[in-house]
C-alpha positions as CSV (number, residue, x, y, z in Angstrom):
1,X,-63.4,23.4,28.2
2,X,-63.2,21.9,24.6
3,X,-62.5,18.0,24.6
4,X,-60.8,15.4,22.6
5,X,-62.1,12.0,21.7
6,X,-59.8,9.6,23.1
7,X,-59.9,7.1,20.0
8,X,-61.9,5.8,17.1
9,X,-63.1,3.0,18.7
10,X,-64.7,4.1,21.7
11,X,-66.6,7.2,20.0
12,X,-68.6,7.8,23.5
13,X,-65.2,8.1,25.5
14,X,-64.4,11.4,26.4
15,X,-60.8,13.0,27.8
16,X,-61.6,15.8,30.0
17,X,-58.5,17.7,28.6
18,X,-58.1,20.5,25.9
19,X,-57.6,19.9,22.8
20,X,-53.8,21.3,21.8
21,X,-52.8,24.1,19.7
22,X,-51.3,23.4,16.7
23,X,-50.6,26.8,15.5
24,X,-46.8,27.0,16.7
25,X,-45.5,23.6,15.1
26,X,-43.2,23.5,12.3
27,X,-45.1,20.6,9.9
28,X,-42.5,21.3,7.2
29,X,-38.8,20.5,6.8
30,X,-36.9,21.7,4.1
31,X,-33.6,20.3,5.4
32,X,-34.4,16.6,4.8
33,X,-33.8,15.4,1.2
34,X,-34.4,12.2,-0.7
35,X,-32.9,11.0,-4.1
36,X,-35.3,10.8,-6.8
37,X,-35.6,6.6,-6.5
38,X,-36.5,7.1,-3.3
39,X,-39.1,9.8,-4.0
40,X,-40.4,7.3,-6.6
41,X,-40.6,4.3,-4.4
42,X,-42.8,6.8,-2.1
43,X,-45.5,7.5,-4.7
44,X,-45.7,4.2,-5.8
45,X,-46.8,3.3,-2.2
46,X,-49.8,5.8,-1.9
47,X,-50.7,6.7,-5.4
48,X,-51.6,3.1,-6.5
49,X,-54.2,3.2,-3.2
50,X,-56.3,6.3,-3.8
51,X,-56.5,5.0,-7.4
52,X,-57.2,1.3,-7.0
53,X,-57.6,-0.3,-4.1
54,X,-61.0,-1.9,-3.6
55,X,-61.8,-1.3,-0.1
56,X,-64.6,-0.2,1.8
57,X,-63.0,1.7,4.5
58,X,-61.8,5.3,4.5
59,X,-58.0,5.5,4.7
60,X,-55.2,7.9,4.6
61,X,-52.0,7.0,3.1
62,X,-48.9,9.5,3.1
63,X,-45.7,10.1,2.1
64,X,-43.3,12.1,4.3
65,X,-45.8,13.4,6.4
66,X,-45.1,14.4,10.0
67,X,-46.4,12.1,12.1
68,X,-47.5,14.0,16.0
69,X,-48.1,11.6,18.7
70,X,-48.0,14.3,21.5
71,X,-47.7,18.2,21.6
72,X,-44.7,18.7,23.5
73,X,-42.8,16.0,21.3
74,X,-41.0,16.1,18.1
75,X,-42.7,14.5,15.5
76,X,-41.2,11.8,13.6
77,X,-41.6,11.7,10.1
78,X,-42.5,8.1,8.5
79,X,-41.5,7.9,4.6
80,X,-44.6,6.2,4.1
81,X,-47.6,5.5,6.3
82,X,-51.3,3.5,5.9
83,X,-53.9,4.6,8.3
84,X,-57.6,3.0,7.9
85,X,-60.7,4.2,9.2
86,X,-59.8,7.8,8.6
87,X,-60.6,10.7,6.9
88,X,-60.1,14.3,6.6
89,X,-62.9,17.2,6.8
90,X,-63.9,18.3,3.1
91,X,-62.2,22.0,4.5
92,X,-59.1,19.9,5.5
93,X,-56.7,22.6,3.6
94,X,-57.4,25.4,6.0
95,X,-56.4,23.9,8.7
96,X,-53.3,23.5,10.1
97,X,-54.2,20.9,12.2
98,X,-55.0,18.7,9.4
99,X,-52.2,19.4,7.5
100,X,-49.8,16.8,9.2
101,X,-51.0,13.6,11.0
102,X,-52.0,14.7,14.4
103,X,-52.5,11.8,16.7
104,X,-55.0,13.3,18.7
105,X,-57.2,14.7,15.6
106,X,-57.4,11.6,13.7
107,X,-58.2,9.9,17.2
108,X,-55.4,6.7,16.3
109,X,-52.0,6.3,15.2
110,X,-51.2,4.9,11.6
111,X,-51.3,1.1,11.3
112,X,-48.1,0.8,8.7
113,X,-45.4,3.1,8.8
114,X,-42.6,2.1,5.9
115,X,-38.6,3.9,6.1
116,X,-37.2,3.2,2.7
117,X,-33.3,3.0,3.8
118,X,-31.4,5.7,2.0
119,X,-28.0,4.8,4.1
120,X,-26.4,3.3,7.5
121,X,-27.3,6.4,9.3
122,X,-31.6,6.5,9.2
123,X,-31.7,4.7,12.5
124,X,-34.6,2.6,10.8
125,X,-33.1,-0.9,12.6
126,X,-32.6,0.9,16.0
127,X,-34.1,4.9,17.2
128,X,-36.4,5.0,14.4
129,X,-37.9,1.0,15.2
130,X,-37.6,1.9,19.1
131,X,-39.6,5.4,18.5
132,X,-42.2,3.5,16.1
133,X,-42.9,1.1,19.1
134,X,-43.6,3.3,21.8
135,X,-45.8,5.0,19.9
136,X,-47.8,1.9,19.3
137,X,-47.7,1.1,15.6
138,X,-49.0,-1.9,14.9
139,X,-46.8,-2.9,11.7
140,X,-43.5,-1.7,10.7
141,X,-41.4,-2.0,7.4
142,X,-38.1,-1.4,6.6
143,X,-37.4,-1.8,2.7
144,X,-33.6,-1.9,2.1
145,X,-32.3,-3.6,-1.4
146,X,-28.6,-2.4,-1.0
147,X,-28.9,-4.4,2.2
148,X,-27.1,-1.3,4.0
149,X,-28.8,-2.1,7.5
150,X,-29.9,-5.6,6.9
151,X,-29.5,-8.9,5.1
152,X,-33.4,-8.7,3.3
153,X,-34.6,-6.5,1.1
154,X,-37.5,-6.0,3.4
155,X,-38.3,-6.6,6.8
156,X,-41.7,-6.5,8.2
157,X,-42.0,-6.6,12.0
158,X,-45.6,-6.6,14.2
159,X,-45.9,-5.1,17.5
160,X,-45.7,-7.5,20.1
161,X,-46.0,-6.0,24.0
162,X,-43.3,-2.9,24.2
163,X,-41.3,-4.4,20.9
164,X,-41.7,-5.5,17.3
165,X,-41.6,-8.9,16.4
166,X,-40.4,-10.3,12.4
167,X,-43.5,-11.3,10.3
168,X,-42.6,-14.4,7.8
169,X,-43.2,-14.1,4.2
170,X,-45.8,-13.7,2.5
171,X,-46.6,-10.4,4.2
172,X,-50.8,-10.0,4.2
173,X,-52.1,-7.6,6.7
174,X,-55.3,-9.8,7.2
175,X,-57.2,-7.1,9.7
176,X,-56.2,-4.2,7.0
177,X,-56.9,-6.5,3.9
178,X,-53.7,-5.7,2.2
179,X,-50.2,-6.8,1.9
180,X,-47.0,-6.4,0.6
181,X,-44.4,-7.4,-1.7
182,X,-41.5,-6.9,-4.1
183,X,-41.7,-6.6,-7.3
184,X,-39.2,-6.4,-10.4
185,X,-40.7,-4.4,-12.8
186,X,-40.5,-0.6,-14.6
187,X,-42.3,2.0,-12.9
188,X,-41.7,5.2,-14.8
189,X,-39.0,4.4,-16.9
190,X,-36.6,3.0,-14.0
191,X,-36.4,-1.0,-13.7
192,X,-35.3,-1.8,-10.6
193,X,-37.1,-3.7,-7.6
194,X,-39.6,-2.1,-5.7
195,X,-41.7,-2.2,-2.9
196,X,-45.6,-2.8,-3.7
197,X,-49.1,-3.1,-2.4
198,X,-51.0,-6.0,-3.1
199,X,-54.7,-7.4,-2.4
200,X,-56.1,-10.2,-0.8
201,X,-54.8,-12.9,-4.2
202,X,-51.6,-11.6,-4.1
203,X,-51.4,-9.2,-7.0
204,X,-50.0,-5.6,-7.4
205,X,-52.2,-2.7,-6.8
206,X,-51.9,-1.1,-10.0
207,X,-51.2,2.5,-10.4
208,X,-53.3,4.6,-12.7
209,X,-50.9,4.5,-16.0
210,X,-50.8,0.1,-15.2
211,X,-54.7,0.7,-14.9
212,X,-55.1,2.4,-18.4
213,X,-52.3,0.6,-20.1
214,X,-54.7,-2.5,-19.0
215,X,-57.8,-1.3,-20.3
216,X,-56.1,0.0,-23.6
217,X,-54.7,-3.8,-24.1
218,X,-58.5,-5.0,-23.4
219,X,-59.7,-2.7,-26.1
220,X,-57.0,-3.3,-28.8
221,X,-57.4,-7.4,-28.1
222,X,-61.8,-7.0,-28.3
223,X,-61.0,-4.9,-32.3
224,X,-58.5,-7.7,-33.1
225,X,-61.3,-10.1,-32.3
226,X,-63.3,-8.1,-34.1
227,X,-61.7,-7.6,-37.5
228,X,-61.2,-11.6,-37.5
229,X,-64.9,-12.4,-37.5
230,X,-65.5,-9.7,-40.0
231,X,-62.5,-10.5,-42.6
């Protein structure tokens, strides 16, 4: 009978139960739709990461990716979610079962999961936060600036026994080594206030165009230097 390794940590734990088949779960819902600040504010959580983020430790970060914690349930589906000390298989794309975040595959559940509200009805202050901790999620975020749900423009909350508990400002994920904060700034033509990653001193996680504008700066300001010492 094939087994499944109960979790990450405890690699020499075995479940004596089979391992479930994926092959008749939907992993793809064309009914749910987002507006195209929201579907920014997405990217600029997990493209910045694969692209920047000086850590060590393998990680997965998604963007409205179903999220499986058992078989026989319906997945929930996080707008954004952080898992650490996981990877995919280099054949990862011809599988279904790594397609969408099985629990039981990646052998834990993610340790951030972020709903960017998009109005009163998401359930992201009540189902959505009830689902999130039963599931066992260590850190939840709600980012709201219209303040349709709450009175903040983001809520962080840590699980704490069966519930979540608020974090206090400033938000640093010390076991993860990251953090979070907002930020006023222009991210693809729209200014606005967004939601970003930062590292261990506080700053932004750049994305790859903040990256190469940077470098581009560096270069223009060493041939300024330049042409003054030779002129």
């Amino acid at each position: 009978m094939p087994k499944v390794i109960a979790a990450a940590t405890e690699p020499d734990l075995e479940w004596d139960i089979p391992i479930p088949d994926v092959s008749g779960l939907i992993i793809q819902d064309e009914g749910t739709m987002r507006d195209i600040k929201h579907e920014k504010q997405m990217r600029l959580l997990t493209e910045p990461l694969y692209g920047s983020w000086q850590v060590e430790r393998p990680f997965l970060a998604m963007a409205n990716v179903g999220l499986f914690h058992e078989p026989k349930q319906t997945p929930v589906v996080p707008d954004v979610m952080l898992s650490l000390d996981v990877s995919l298989p280099p054949d990862w794309t011809e599988h279904k079962k790594h397609l969408s975040y099985f629990i039981w595959e990646r052998g834990k559940g993610p340790d951030v999961v972020i709903e960017i509200v998009s109005d009163k009805r998401g359930g992201e202050r009540s189902t959505k936060m009830d689902h999130y901790a039963a599931i066992r999620i260590p850190f939840y975020v709600v980012f709201d600036t219209e303040h349709q749900i709450q009175a903040d423009d983001i809520a962080v909350f840590v699980l704490v026994g069966d519930g979540y508990e608020p974090l206090p400002a400033p938000i640093f994920f010390k076991k993860l080594g990251i953090g979070l904060k907002l930020w006023h700034g222009t991210f693809e033509g729209v200014l606005t206030t967004w939601l970003r990653w930062t590292d261990q001193h506080d700053k932004v996680i750049p994305t790859g165009a903040e990256r190469a504008n940077a470098a581009e700066a560096r270069v223009a300001e060493l041939e300024a230097k330049l042409k003054a010492l030779q002129g």
